[in-house]
N, CA, C and O atoms as a DFTB+ gen file, in Angstrom:
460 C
 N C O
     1  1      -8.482      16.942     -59.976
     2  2      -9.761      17.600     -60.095
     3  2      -9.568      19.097     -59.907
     4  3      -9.216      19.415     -58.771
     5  1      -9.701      19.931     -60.649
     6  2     -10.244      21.155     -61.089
     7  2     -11.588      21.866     -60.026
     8  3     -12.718      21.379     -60.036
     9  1     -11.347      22.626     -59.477
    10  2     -12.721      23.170     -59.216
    11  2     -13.198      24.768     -59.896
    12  3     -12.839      25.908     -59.599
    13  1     -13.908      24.382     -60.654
    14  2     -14.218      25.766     -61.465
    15  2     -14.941      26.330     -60.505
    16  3     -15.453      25.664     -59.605
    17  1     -15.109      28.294     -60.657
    18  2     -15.544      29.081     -59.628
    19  2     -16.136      29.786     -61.000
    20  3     -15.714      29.719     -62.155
    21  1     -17.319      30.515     -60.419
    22  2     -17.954      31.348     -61.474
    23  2     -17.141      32.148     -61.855
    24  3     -16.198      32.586     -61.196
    25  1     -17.471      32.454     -63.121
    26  2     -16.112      33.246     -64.100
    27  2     -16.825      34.416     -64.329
    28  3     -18.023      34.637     -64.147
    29  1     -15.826      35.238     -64.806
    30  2     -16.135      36.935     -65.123
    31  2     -15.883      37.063     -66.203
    32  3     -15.021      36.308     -66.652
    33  1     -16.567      38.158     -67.200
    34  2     -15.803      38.527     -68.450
    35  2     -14.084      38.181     -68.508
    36  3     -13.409      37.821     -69.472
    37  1     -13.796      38.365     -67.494
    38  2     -12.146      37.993     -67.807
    39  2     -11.903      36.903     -67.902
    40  3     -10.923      36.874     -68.647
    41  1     -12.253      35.546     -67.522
    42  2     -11.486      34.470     -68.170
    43  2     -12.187      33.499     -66.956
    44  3     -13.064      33.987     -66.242
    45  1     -11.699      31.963     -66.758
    46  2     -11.986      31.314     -66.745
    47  2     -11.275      31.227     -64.903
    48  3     -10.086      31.544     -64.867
    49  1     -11.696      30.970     -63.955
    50  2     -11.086      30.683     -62.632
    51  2     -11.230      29.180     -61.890
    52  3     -12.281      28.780     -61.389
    53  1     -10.367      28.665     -61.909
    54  2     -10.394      27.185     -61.418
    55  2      -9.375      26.926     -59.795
    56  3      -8.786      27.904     -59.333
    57  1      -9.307      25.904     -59.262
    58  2      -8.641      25.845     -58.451
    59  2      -8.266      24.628     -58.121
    60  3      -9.237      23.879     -58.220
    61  1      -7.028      23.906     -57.670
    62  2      -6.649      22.662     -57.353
    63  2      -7.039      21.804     -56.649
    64  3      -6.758      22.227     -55.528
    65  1      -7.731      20.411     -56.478
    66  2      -7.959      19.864     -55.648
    67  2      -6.831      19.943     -54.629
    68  3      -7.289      19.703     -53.512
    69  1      -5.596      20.177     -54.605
    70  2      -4.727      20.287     -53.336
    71  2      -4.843      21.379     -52.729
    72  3      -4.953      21.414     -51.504
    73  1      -4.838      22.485     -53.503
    74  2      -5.159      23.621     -52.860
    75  2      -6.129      23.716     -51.633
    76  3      -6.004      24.411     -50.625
    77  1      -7.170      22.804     -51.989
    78  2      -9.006      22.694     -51.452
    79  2      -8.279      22.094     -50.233
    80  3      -8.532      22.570     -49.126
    81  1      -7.182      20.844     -50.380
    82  2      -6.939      19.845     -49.006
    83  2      -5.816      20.750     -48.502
    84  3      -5.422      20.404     -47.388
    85  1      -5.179      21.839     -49.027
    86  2      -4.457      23.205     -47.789
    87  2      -5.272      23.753     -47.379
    88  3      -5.013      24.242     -46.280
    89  1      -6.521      23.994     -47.860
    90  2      -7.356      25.063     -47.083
    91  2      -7.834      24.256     -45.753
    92  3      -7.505      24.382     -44.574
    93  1      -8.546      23.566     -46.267
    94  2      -8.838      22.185     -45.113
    95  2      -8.053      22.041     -43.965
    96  3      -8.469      22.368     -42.853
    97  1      -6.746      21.489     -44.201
    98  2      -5.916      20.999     -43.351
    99  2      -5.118      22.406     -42.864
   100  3      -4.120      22.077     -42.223
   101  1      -5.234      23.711     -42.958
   102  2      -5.021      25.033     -42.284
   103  2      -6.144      25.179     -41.362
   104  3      -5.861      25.370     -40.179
   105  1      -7.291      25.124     -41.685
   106  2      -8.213      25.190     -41.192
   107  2      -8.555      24.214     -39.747
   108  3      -8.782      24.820     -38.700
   109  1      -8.570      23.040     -39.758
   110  2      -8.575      22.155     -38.935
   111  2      -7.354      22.153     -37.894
   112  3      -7.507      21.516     -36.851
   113  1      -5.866      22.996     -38.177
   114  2      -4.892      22.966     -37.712
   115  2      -5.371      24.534     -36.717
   116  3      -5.086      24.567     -35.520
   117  1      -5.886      25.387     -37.196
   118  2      -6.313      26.511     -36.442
   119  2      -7.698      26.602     -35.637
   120  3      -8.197      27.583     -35.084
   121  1      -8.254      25.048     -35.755
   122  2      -9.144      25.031     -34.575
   123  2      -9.103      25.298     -32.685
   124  3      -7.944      25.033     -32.363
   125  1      -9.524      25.509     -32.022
   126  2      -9.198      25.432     -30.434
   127  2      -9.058      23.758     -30.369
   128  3      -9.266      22.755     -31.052
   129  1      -8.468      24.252     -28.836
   130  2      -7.982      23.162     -27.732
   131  2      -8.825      21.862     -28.255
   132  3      -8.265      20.891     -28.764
   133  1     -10.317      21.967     -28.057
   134  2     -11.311      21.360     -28.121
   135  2     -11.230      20.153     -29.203
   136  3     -11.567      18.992     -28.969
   137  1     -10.685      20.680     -30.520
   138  2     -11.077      20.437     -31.691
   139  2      -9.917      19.029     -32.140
   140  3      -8.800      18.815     -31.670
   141  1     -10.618      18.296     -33.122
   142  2      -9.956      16.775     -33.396
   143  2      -8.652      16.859     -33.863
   144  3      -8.583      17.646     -34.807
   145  1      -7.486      16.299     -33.537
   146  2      -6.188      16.500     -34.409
   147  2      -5.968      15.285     -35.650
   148  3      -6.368      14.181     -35.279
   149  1      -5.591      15.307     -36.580
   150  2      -5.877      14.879     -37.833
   151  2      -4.622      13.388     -37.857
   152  3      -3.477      13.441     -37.407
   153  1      -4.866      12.936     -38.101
   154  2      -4.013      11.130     -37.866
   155  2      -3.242      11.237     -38.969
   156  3      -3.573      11.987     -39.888
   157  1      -1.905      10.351     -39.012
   158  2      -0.819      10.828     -39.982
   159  2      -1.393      10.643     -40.920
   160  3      -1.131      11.533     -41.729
   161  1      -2.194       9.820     -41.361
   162  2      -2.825       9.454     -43.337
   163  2      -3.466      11.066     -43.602
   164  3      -3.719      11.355     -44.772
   165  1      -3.697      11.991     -42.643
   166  2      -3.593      13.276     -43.034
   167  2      -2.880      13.875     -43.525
   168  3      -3.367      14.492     -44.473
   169  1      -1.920      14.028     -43.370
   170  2      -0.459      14.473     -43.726
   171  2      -0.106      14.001     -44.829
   172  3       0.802      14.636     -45.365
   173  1      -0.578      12.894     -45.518
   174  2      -0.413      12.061     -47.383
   175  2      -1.485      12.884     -47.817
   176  3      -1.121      13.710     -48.654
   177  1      -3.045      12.940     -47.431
   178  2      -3.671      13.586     -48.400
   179  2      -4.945      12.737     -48.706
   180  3      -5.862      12.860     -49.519
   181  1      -4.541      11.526     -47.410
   182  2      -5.401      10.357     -47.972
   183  2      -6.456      10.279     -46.695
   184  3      -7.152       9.267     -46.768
   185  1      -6.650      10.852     -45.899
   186  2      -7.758      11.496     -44.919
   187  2      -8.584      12.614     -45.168
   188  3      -9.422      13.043     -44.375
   189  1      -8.258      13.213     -46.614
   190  2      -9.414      14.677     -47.047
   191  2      -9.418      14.242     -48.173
   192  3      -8.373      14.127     -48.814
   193  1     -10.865      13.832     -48.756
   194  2     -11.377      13.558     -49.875
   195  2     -11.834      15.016     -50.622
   196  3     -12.216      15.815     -49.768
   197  1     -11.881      15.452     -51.726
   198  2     -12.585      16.552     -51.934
   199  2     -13.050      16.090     -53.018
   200  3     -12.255      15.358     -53.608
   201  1     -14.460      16.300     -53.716
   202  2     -15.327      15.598     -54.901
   203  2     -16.532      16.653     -54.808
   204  3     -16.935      17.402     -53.919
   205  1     -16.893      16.397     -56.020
   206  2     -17.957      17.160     -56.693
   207  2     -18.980      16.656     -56.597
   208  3     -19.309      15.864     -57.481
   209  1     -20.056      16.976     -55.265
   210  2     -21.550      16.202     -55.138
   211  2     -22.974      16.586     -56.285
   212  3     -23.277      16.679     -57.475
   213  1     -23.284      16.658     -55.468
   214  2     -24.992      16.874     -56.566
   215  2     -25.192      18.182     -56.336
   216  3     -24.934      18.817     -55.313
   217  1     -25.652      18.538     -57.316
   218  2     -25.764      19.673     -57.363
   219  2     -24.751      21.098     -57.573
   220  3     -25.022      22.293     -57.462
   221  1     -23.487      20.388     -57.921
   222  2     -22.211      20.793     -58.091
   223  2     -21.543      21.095     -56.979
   224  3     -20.466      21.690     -56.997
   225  1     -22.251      20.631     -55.717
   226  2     -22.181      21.258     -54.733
   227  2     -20.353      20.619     -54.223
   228  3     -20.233      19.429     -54.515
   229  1     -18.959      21.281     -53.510
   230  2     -18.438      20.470     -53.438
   231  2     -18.748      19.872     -51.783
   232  3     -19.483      20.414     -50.958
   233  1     -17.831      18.418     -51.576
   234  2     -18.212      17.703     -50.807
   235  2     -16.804      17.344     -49.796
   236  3     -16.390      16.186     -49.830
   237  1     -16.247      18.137     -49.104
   238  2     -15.303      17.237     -48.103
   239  2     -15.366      15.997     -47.283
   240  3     -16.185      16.097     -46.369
   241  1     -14.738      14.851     -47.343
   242  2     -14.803      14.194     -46.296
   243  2     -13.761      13.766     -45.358
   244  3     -12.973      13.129     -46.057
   245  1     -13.282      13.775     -43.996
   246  2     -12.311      13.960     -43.755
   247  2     -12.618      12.806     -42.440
   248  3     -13.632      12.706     -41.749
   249  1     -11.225      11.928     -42.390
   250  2     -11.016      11.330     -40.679
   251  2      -9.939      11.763     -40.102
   252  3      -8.757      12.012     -40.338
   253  1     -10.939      11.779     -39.027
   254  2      -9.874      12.554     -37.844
   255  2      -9.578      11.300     -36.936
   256  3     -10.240      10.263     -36.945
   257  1      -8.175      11.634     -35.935
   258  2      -8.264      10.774     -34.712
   259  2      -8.663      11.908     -33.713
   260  3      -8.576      12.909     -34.424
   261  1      -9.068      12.345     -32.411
   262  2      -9.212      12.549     -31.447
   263  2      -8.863      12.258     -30.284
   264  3      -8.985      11.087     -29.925
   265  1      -8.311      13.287     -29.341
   266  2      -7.416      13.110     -28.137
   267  2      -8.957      12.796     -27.158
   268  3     -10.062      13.335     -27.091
   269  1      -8.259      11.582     -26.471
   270  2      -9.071      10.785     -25.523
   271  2      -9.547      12.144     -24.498
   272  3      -8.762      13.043     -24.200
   273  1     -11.148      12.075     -23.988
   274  2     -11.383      13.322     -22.971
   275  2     -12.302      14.419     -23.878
   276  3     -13.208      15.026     -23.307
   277  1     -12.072      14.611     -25.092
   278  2     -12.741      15.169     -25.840
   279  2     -14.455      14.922     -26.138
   280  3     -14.914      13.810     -26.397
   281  1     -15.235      16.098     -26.054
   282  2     -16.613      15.306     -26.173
   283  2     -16.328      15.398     -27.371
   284  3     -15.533      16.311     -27.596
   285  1     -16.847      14.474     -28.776
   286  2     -16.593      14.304     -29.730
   287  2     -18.036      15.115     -30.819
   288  3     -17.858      15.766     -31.848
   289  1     -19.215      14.829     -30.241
   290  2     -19.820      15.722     -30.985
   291  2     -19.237      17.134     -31.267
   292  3     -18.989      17.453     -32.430
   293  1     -18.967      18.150     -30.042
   294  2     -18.778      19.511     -30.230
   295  2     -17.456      19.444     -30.923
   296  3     -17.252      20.480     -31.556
   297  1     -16.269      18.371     -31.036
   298  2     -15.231      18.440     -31.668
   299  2     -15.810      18.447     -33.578
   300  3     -15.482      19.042     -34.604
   301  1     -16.691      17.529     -33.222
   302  2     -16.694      16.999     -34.989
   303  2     -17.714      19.292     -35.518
   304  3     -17.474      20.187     -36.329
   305  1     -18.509      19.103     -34.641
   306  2     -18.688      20.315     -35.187
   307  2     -18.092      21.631     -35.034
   308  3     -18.567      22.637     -35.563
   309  1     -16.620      21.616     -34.009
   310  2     -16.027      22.880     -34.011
   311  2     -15.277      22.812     -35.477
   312  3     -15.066      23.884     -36.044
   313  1     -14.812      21.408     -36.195
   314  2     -13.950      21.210     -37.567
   315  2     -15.024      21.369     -38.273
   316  3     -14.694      22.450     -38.759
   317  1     -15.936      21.186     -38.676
   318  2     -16.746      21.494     -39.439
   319  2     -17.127      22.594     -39.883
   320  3     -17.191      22.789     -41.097
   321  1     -17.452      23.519     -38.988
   322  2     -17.516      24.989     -39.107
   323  2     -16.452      25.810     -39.180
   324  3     -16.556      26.977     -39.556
   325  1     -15.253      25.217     -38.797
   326  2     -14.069      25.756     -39.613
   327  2     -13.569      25.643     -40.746
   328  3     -13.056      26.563     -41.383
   329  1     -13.743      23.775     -41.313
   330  2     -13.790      24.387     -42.581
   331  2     -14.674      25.143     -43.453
   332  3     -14.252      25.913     -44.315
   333  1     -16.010      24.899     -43.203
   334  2     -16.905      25.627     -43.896
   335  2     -16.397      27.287     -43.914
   336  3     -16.493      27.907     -44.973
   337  1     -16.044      27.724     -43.113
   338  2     -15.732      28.848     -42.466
   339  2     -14.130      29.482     -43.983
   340  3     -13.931      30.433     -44.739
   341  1     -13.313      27.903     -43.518
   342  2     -12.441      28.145     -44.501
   343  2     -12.877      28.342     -46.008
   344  3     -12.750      29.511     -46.374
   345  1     -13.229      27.712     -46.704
   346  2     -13.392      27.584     -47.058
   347  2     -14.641      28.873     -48.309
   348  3     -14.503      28.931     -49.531
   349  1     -15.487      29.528     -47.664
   350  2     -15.929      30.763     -48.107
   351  2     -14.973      31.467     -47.803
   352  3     -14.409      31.942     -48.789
   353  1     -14.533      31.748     -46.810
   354  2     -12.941      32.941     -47.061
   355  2     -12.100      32.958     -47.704
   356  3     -11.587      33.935     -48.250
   357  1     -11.784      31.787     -47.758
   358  2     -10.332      31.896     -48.922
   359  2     -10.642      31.164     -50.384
   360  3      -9.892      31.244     -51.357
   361  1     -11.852      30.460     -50.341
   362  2     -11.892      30.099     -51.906
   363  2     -13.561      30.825     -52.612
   364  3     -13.903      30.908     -53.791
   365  1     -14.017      31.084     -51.849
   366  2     -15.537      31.585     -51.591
   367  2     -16.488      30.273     -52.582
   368  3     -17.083      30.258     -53.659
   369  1     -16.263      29.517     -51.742
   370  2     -17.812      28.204     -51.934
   371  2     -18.438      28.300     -50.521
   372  3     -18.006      27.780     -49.492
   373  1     -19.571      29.090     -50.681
   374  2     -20.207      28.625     -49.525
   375  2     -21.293      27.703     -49.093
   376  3     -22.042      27.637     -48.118
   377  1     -21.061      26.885     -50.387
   378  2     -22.226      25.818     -49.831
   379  2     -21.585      24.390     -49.555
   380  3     -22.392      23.460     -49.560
   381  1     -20.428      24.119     -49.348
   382  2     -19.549      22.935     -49.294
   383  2     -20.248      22.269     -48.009
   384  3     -20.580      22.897     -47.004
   385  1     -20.429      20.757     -48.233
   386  2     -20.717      19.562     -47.737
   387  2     -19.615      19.264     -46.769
   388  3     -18.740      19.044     -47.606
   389  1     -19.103      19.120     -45.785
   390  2     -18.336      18.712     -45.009
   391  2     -18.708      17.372     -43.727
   392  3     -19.216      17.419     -42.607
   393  1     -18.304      16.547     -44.354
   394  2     -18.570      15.083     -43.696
   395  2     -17.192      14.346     -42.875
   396  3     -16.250      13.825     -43.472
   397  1     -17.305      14.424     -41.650
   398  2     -16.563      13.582     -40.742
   399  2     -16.653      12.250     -40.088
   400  3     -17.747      11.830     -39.711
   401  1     -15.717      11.661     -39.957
   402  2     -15.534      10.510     -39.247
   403  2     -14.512      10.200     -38.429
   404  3     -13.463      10.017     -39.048
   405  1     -14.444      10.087     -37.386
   406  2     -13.897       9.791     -36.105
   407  2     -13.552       8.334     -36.202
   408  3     -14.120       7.394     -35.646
   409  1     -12.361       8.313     -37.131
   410  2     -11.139       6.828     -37.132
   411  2     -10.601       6.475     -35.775
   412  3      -9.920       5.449     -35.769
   413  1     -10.727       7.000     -34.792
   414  2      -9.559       6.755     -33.730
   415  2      -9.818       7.563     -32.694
   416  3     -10.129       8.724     -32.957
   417  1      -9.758       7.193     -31.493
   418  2      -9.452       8.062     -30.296
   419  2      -8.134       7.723     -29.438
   420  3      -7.948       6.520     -29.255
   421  1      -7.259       8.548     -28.924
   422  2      -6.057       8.125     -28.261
   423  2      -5.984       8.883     -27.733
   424  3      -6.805       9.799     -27.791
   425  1      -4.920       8.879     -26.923
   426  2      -4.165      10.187     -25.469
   427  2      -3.235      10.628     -26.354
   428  3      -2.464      10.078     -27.141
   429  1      -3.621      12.358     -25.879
   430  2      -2.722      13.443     -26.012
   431  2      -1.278      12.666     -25.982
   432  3      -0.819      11.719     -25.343
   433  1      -0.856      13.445     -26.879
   434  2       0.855      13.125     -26.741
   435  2       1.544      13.774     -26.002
   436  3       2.742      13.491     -26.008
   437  1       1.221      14.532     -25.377
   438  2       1.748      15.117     -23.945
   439  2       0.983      14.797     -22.928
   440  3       1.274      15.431     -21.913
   441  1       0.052      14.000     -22.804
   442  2      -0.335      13.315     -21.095
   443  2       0.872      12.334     -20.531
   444  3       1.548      11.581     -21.233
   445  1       0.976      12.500     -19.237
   446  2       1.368      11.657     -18.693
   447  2       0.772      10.345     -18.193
   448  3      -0.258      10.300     -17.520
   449  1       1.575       9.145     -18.612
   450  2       0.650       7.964     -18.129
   451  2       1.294       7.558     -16.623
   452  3       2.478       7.750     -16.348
   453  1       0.348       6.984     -15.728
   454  2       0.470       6.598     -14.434
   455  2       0.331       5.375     -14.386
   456  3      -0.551       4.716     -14.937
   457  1       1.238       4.983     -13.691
   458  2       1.172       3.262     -13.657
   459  2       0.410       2.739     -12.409
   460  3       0.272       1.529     -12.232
């Protein structure tokens, strides 16, 4: 999928659906402490959906896992507003749909467990 961007007398400007899932997955990687870390099916490509909603509007959808301890509302909306965030900066759509779901919660991979 192609994402066309309004064009100028000069020619025609499109952009890669992979491109859209680097911006994403930069974005979500430069969130704070706070914010959800992304479960390996992230890393394939198969945890960030990117599609063309109504209104041409585009539409991310992304699952995250989350480190146990996290309040999960303010997580799902610190990623959210980063990508949105990403997303007008480096591709300039600023009306993108960004939809999360919370696949998983687990412990930090650096906690220590106590027996």
């Amino acid at each position: 999928m192609n994402i066309k961007l309004q064009t100028t007398a000069g020619g025609e400007l499109s952009i890669e659906e992979s491109a859209v899932r680097s911006v994403v997955e930069l974005a979500i990687k430069d969130t704070g402490e706070g914010a959800a870390r992304v479960n390996r099916r992230f890393l394939l490509g198969s945890a960030i959906r990117v599609k063309e909603g109504q209104d041409r509007k585009l539409v991310v959808d992304l699952e995250l896992t989350v480190p146990y301890g996290v309040y999960l509302p303010d997580a799902m909306r610190e990623v959210q507003s980063a990508v949105k965030d990403a997303l007008a900066k480096n591709i300039g759509i600023e009306n993108a749909v960004v939809n999360i779901a919370v696949t998983k919660v687990e412990l930090a991979e650096n906690t220590d467990r106590q027996s």
